[in-house]
C-alpha positions in Angstrom: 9.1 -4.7 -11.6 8.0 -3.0 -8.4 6.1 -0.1 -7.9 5.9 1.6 -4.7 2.8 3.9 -3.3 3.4 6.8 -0.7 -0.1 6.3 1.7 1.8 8.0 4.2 0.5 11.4 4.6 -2.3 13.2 6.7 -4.1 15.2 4.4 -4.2 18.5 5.9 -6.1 20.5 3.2 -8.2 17.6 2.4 -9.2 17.2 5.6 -9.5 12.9 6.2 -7.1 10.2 4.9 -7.5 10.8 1.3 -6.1 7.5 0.4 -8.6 5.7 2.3 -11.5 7.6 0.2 -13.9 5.2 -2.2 -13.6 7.6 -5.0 -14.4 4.8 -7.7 -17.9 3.2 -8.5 -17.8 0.5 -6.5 -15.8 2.5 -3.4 -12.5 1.7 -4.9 -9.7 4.1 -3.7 -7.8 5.9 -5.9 -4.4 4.0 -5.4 -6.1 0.7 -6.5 -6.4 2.4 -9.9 -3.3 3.2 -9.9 -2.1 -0.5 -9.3 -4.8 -1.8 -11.6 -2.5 0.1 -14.5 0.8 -0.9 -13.0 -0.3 -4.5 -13.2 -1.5 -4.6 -16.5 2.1 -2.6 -17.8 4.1 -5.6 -16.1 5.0 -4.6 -12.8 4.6 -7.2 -10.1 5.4 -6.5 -6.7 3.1 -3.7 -4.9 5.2 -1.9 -1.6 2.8 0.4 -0.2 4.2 3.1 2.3 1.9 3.8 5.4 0.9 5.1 8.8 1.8 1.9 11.3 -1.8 2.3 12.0 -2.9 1.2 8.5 -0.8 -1.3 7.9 -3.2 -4.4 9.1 -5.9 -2.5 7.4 -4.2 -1.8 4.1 -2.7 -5.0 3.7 -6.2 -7.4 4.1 -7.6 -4.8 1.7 -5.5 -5.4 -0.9 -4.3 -9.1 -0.6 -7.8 -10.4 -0.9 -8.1 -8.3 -4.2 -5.2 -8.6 -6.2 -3.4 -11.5 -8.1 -1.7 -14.4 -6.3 1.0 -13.9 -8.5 1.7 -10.4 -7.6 3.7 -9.7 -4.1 2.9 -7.3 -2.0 4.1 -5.2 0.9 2.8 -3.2 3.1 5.4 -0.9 5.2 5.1 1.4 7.9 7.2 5.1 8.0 7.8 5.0 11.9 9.8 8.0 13.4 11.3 5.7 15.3 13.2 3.9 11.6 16.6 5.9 11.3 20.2 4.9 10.0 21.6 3.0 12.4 23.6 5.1 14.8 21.2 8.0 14.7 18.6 9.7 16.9 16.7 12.9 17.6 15.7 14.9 20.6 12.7 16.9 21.0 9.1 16.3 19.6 8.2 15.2 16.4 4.9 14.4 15.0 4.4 14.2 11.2 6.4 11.4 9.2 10.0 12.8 8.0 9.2 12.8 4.5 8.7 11.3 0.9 12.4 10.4 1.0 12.2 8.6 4.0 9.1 6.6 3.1 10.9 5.5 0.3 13.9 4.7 2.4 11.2 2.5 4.6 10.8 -0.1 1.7 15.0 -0.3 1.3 14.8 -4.2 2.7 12.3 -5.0 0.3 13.1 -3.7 -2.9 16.1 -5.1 -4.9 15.8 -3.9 -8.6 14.4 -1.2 -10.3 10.8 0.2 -8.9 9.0 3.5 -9.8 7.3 5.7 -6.4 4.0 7.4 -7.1 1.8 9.2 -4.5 -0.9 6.9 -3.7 -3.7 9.9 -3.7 -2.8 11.2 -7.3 -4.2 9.3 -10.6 -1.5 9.0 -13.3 -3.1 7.1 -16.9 -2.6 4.3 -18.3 0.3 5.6 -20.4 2.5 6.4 -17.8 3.0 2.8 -16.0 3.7 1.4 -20.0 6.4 4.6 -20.3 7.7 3.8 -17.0 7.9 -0.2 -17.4 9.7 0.6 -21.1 12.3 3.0 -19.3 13.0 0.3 -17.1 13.1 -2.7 -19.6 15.1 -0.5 -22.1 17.6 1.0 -19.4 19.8 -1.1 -17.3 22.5 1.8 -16.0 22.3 1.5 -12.0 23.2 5.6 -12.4 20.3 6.2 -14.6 16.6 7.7 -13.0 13.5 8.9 -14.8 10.8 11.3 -14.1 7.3 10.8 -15.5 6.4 14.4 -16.7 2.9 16.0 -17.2 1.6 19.0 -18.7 1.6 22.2 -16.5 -2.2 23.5 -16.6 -3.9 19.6 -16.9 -2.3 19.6 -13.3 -4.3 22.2 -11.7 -7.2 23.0 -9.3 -10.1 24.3 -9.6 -10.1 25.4 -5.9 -7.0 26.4 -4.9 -3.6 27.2 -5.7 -1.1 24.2 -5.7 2.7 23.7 -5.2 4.4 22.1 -8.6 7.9 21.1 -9.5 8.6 22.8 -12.7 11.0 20.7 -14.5 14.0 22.4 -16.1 16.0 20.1 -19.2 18.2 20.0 -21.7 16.9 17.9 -24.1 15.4 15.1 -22.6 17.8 15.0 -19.6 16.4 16.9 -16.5 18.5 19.6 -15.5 16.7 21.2 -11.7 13.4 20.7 -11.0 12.0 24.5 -9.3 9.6 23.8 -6.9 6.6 26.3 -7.3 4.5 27.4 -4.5 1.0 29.1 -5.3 0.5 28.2 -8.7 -3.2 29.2 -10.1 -5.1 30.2 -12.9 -5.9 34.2 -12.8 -6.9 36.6 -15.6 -7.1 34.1 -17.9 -3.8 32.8 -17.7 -1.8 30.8 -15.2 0.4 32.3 -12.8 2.7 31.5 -9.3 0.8 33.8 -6.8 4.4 33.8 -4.6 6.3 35.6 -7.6 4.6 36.6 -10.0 5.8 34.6 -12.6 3.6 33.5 -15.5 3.6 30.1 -16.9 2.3 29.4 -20.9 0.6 26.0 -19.8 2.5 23.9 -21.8 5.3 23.4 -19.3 6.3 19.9 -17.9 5.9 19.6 -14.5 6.9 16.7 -11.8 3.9 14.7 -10.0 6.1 12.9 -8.0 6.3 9.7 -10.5 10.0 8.6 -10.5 11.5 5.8 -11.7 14.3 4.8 -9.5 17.2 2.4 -8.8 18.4 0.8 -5.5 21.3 2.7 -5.4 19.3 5.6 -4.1 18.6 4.3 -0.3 22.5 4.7 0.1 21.9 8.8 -1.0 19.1 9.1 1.4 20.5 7.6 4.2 23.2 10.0 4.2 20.6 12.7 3.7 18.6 11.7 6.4 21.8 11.7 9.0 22.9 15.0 7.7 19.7 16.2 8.2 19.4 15.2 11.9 22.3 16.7 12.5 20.5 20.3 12.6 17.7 20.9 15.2 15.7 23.3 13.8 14.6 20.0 11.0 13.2 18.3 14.1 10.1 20.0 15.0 8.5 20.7 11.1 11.3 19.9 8.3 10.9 17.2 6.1 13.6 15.0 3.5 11.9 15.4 0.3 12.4 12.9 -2.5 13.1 15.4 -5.3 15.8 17.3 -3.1 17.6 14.0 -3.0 17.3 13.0 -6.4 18.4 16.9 -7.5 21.3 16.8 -5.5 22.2 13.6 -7.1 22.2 15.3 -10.4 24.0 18.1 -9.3 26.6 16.3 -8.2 27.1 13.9 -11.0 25.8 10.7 -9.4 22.8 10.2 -11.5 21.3 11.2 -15.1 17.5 11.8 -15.1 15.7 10.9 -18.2 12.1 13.3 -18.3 9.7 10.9 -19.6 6.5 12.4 -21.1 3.6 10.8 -19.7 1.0 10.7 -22.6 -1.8 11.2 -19.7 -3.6 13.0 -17.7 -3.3 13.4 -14.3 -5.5 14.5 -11.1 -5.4 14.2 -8.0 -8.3 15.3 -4.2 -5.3 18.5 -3.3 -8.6 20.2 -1.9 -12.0 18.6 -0.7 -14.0 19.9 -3.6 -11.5 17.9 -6.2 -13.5 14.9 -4.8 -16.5 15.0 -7.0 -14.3 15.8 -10.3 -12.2 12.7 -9.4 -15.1 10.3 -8.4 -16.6 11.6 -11.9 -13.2 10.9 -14.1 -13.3 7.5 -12.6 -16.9 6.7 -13.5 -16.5 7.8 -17.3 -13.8 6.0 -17.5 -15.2 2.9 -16.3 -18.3 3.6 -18.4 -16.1 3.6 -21.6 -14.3 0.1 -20.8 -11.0 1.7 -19.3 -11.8 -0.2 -16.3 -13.7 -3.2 -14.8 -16.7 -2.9 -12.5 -15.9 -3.8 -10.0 -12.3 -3.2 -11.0 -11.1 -6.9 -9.4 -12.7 -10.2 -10.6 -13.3 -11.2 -7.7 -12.6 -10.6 -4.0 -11.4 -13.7 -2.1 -12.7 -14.4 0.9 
């Protein structure tokens, strides 16, 4: 099983490359963890989507630290990687999009693979939900979304932007992408509407478990989308919107899978010292080795 990391992103409101932050005892970054749990649910092959920049960098980091029996690849989103036929005029600075940095790994991924952000922390229970999902479902049409509880998904500094998962059942029906959610007044509400949330909603982190047959989808997406302009200079292809349209038009079936874990993530620079915490407790009760690897090979 395969599990590909999005390390793609610039961290505006953090402020630095937040997936290049040692947030664990021994200076681990937080996507380590996260493929420290993979492992040990069954996945292995690692793709890690980054800056071309990071790719040396990213890759020696990791293949002198994990297994010799797990692959790994490390894959730059370029500007420049478009379906075949395509282009774009004008300037263009930041990376197209989640969609796109999971198009970037479409030579290298064959069979089923879940896509994480590589800044967020998602428990231990959520790689074992996502490799049984997997295991247990073989319909190329069929996609699942790790879901976690609404207010365990907040900041304590800021408001954040949350995809608030609509379903019948356990079959995903939209996800509605929320802007400003926050806690106010005791309660927790979307600063942008107005709208008041109970808490216990299930909400999309960006953990999907997907098939192959999804590059295909966002290729087309990406060369309808360069067919408009105004998407050049600041518009991005989003996974969910790709995966939603699927849905709506009857090409896929989304399972929501409840996590059975916490989440958290660095949104803002003060989340760092709650994070670097969580990790350290967690290590302290035997969740995780210290160092996390055996051994680094040198």
């Amino acid at each position: 099983m395969t599990l590909l990391l999005m390390a793609a992103g610039r961290g505006s409101r953090y402020g630095k490359l937040k997936q290049f932050d040692g947030l664990g005892p021994n200076e681990e970054f937080l996507m380590e963890f996260s493929i420290y749990d993979a492992l040990e649910s069954g996945f292995d092959h690692i793709v890690v989507i980054t800056q071309k920049d990071n790719v040396a960098f990213l890759r020696d980091h990791l293949s002198i630290r994990l297994p010799a029996s797990v692959k790994l690849d490390v894959i730059a989103q370029e500007l420049s990687d478009l379906p075949e036929g395509s282009a774009y005029q004008g300037e263009r600075q930041k990376p197209w999009g989640t969609a796109h940095a999971v198009w970037s790994a479409r030579n290298v991924i064959k069979t089923p693979f879940a896509v994480i952000n590589a800044d967020d922390y998602y428990g231990k229970a959520a790689y074992r939900n996502a490799a049984e999902f997997i295991a247990k479902n073989e319909d190329n049409d069929r996609y699942g979304l790790m879901a976690y509880t609404l207010s365990d998904t907040l900041s304590e500094h800021g408001s954040v932007s949350r995809g608030v998962c609509e379903r019948d059942g356990d079959a995903l029906v939209s996800v509605v992408e929320t802007i400003k959610i926050t806690r106010q007044n005791g309660g927790i509400v979307d600063l942008e509407t107005g709208k008041a949330f109970v808490g216990d909603e299930l909400v999309s982190m960006n953990f999907w478990v997907c098939r192959p047959s999804i590059f295909s989808q966002i290729e087309e997406d990406i060369r309808e989308f360069l067919k408009d302009e105004e998407n050049i200079t600041g518009s991005e292809v989003y996974l969910p919107f790709v995966i939603q349209a699927m849905l709506q038009e009857n090409k896929t079936a989304v399972d929501v899978i409840p996590s059975d874990s916490k989440w958290f993530g660095i949104t803002y620079a003060d989340d760092k010292e709650k994070a670097m915490d969580q990790l350290l407790d967690m290590t302290n009760n035997g969740g995780y080795k210290a160092p996390l690897w055996n051994s680094v090979k040198s």
